[in-house]
C-alpha positions in Angstrom: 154.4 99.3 73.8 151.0 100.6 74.5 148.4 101.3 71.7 145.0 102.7 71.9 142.2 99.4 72.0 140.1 102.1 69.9 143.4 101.4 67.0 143.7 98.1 67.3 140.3 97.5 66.5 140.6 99.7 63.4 141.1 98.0 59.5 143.2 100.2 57.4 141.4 101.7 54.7 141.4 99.9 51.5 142.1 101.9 48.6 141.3 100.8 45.2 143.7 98.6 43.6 146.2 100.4 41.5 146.9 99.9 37.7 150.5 99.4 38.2 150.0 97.1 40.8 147.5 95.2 39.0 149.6 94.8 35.7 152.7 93.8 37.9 150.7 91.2 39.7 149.1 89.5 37.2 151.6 90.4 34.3 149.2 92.2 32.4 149.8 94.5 29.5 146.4 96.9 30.0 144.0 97.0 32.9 141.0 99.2 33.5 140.0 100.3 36.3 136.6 101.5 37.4 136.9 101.0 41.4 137.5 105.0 42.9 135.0 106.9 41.5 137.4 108.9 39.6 136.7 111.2 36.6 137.9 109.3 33.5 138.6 112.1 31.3 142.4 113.9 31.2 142.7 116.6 33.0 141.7 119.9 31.2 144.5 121.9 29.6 144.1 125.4 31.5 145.3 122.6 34.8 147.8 120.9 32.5 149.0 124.4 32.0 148.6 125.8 35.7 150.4 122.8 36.8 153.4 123.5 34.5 153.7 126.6 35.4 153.4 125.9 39.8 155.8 123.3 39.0 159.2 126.6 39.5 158.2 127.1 42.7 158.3 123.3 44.4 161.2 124.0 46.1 159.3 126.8 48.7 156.7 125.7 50.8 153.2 126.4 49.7 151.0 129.3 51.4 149.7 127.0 54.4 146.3 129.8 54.8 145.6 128.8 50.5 144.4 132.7 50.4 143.8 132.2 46.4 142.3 129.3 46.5 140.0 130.2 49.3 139.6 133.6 47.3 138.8 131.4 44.4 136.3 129.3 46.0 135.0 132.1 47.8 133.9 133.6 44.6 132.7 130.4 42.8 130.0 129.7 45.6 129.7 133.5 47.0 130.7 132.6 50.6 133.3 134.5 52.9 137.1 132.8 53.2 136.5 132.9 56.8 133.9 129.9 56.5 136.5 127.9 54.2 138.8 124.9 55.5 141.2 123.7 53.3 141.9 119.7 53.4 144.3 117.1 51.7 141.3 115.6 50.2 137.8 115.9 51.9 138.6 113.2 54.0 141.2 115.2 55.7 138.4 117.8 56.8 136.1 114.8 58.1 138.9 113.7 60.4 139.4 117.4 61.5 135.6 117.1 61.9 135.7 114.5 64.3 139.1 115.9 66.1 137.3 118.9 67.0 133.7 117.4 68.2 134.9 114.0 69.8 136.5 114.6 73.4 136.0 110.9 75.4 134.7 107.9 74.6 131.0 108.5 75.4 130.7 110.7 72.7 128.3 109.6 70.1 129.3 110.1 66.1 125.6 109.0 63.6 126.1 108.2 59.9 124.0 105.4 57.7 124.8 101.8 57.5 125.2 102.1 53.9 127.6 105.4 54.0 131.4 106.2 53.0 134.0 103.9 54.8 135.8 107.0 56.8 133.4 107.8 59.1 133.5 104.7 60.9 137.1 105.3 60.6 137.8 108.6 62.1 134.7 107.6 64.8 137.0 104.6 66.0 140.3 106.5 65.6 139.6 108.6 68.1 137.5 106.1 70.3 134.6 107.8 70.2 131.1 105.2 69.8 129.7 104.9 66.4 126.2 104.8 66.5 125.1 103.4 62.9 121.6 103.7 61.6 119.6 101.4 59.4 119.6 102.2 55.7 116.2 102.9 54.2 115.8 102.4 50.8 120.1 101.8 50.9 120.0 105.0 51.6 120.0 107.5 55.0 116.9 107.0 57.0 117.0 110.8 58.2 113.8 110.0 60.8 116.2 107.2 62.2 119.0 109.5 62.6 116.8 112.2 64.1 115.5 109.2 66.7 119.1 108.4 67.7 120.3 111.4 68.6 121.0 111.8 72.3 122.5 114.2 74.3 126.2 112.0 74.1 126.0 113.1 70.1 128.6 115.3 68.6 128.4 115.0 65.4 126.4 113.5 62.5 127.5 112.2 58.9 125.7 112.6 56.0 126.5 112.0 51.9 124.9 113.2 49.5 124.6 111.8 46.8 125.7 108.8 49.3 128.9 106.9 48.5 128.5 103.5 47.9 124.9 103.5 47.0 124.3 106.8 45.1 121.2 107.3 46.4 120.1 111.4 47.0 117.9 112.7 50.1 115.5 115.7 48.9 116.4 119.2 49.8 113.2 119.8 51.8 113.6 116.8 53.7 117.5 117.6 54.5 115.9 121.4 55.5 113.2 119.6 58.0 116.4 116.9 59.5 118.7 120.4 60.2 115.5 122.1 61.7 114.8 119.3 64.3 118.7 118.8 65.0 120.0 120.6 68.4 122.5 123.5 67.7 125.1 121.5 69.5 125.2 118.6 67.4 127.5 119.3 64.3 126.1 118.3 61.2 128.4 117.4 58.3 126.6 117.3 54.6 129.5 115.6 52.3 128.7 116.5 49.0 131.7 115.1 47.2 129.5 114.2 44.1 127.6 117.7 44.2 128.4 119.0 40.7 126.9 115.8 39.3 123.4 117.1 39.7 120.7 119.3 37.9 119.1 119.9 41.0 119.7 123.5 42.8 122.6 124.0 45.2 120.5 124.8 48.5 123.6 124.4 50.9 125.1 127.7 50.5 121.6 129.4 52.2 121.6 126.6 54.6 125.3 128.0 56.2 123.5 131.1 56.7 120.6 129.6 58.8 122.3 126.9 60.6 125.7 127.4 62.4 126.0 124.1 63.3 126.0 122.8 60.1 129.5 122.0 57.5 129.7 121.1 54.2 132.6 119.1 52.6 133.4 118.9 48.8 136.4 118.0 46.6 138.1 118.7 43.6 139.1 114.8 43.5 135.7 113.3 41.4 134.0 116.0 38.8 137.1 118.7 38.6 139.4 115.7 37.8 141.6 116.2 40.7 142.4 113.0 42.8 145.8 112.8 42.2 146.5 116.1 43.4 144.0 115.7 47.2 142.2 118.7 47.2 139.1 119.6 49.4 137.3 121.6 51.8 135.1 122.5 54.1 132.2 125.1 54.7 130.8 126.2 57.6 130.3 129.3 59.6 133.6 131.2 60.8 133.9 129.7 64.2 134.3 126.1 63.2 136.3 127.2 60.7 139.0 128.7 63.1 138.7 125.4 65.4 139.3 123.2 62.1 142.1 125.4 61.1 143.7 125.3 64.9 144.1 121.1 64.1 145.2 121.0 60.8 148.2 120.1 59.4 150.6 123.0 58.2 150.8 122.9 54.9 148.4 120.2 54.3 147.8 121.6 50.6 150.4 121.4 48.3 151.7 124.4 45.8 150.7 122.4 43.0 147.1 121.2 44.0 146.3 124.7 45.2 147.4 125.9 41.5 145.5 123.0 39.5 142.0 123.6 42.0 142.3 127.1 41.0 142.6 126.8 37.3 139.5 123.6 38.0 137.5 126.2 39.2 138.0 128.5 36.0 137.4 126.0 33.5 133.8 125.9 33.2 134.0 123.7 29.9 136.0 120.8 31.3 133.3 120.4 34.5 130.6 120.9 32.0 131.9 118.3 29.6 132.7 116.1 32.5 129.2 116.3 33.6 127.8 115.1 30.5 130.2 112.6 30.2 129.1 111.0 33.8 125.3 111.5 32.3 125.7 109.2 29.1 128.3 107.0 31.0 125.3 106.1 33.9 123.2 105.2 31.1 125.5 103.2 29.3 126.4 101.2 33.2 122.6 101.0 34.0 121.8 99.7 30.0 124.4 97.0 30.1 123.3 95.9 33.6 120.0 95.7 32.0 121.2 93.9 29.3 122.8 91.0 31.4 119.6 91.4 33.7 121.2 92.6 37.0 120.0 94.5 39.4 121.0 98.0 40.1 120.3 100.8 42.6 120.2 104.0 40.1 123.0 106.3 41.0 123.1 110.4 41.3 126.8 110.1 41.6 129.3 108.7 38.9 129.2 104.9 39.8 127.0 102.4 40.1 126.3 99.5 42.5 125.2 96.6 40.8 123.9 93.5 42.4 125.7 90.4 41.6 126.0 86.2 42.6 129.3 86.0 44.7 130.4 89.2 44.3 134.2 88.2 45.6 134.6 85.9 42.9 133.0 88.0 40.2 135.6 90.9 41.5 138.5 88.3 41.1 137.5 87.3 37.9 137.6 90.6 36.3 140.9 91.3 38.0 142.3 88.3 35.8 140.6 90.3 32.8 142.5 93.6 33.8 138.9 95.4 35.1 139.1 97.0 38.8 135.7 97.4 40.3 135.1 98.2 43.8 134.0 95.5 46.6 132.0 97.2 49.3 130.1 96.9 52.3 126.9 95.3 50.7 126.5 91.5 50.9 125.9 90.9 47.1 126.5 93.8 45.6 130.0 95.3 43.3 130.5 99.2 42.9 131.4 99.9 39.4 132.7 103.8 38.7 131.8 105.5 35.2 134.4 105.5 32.6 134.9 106.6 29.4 132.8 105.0 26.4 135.3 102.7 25.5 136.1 101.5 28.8 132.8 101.3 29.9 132.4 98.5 26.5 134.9 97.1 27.3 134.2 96.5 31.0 130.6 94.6 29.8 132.4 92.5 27.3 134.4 91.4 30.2 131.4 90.9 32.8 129.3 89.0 30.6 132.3 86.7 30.0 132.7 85.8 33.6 129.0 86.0 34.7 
């Protein structure tokens, strides 16, 4: 049997641990968990009710084109449906990203040392060479990423807020990287963690100016979503129609495209969700304070705190019934915002096994 060396070389992508498998493991009764970066609260009643009501029509296939919910999100961000990509979560559209730019193994993909775990992923998939840039300030080093672009590159990742480290690049200095980047190098801007911020949306005018640029968001962190895997992609309408050419059939389920919609209408749950986040990064970056650990402050909804042997610390609070997140970092734990209550109860636990 013959397998591609580029898929042998590949890890497979660790999810966070479940609760189910966590309480079966250990025989546990509760558990916490605070590893995904997922939003805490229930999902708001106007999905509850959405979902309840797409739930008659399961047995048909969904509309594989998503025209309402590309009508929706066509109208929440003023944007055409021609420049909209739907995905099974967002990182469906990066690996349709990558599908369409990488051809041979030459080809060059960039993204940040410190950046999210499926870019090196779909990059390797598809054998193409990973060209990884040092993080600045654990964050992307956009003059280092401007430096290593050659004329092999086909594509460039970049998070914003970044995921694990939180950390968020300036608009003007995102504006100047896009300016100095050649028109045939497709830029991707992942803004997964976008409605977390105050700060103005700038992307939507960007997709005017540059046609080599795409942005990716999901309904999975602030719209409460990540059961259900929705996402998308912006971009101008060419790329669209080559991302649409690879996709899956299908690859957005009746349901989802019914609870995104309702998401998108319910202004009070992504408000309330918001504010949540706020007073729950306060509460993470107060009690790491507390227990004097060090912290890189977060625009997203986790935190990634600095700890002695991280591995055993993450074992420990598995014992306790707490999930947190290992990552890429040597010394460091990513902790996602939870509710109040679980946030307490997470520190009660920490300080216990520090």
């Amino acid at each position: 049997m013959h397998i591609c060396e580029s898929i042998l070389s590949l890890n497979c992508y660790q999810a966070g641990k479940p609760i189910s498998e966590l309480k079966r493991e250990l025989g546990l009764d509760r558990a916490i968990k605070l590893a995904s970066n997922e939003n805490p609260l229930p999902i708001s009643n106007k999905v509850r009710a959405a979902i309840e009501q797409a739930m008659c029509e399961i047995g048909r296939y969904p509309d594989s084109n998503g025209f309402e919910l590309k009508q929706a999100i066509s109208k929440h961000l003023s944007v055409s449906a021609e420049q909209i990509t739907l995905g099974n979560g967002s990182n469906d559209v990066l690996e349709l990203l990558a599908r369409i730019s990488v051809c041979c193994a030459s080809d060059e993909v960039i993204f940040s040392q410190y950046a999210f775990v499926v870019y090196p992923l779909v990059t390797k998939a598809l054998g193409a060479k990973a060209v990884v840039t040092p993080a600045k300030d654990f964050g992307h080093d956009l003059d280092a990423m401007r430096l290593a672009i050659t004329h092999k590159t086909r594509l460039i990742f970049i998070a914003n807020p970044n995921n694990p480290t939180g950390t968020l690049l300036e608009a003007t200095k995102i504006y100047k990287f896009l300016l100095q980047v050649p028109r045939s190098v497709i830029v991707v801007l992942d803004q997964a963690y976008i409605e977390y911020l105050d700060d103005e949306d700038h992307a939507m005018a960007w997709l005017q100016e540059f046609d080599n640029l795409v942005v990716t968001r999901t309904f999975s962190k602030a719209y409460g979503l990540a059961g259900l895997r929705v996402g998308y992609a912006l971009s101008n309408p060419e790329i669209a129609d080559y991302l649409n050419r690879v996709r899956q059939p299908f690859n957005v389920n009746h349901i989802a495209q019914s609870a995104a919609i309702a998401a998108l209408e319910d202004k009070d749950f992504l408000h309330q969700s918001v504010i949540s986040n706020k007073q729950g990064l306060v509460q993470l970056a107060s009690g790491f304070e507390a227990l004097r650990l060090s912290y890189i402050p977060s625009s997203a909804n986790f935190i990634a705190v600095k700890v002695d042997n991280p591995s055993a610390i993450y074992q420990a609070l598995l014992k306790k019934g707490f999930i947190v997140r290992p990552v890429e970092m040597q010394g460091y734990l990513r902790v996602s915002v939870g509710t109040k209550n679980e946030n307490q109860a997470f520190f009660s636990a920490l300080k216990s096994v520090l």
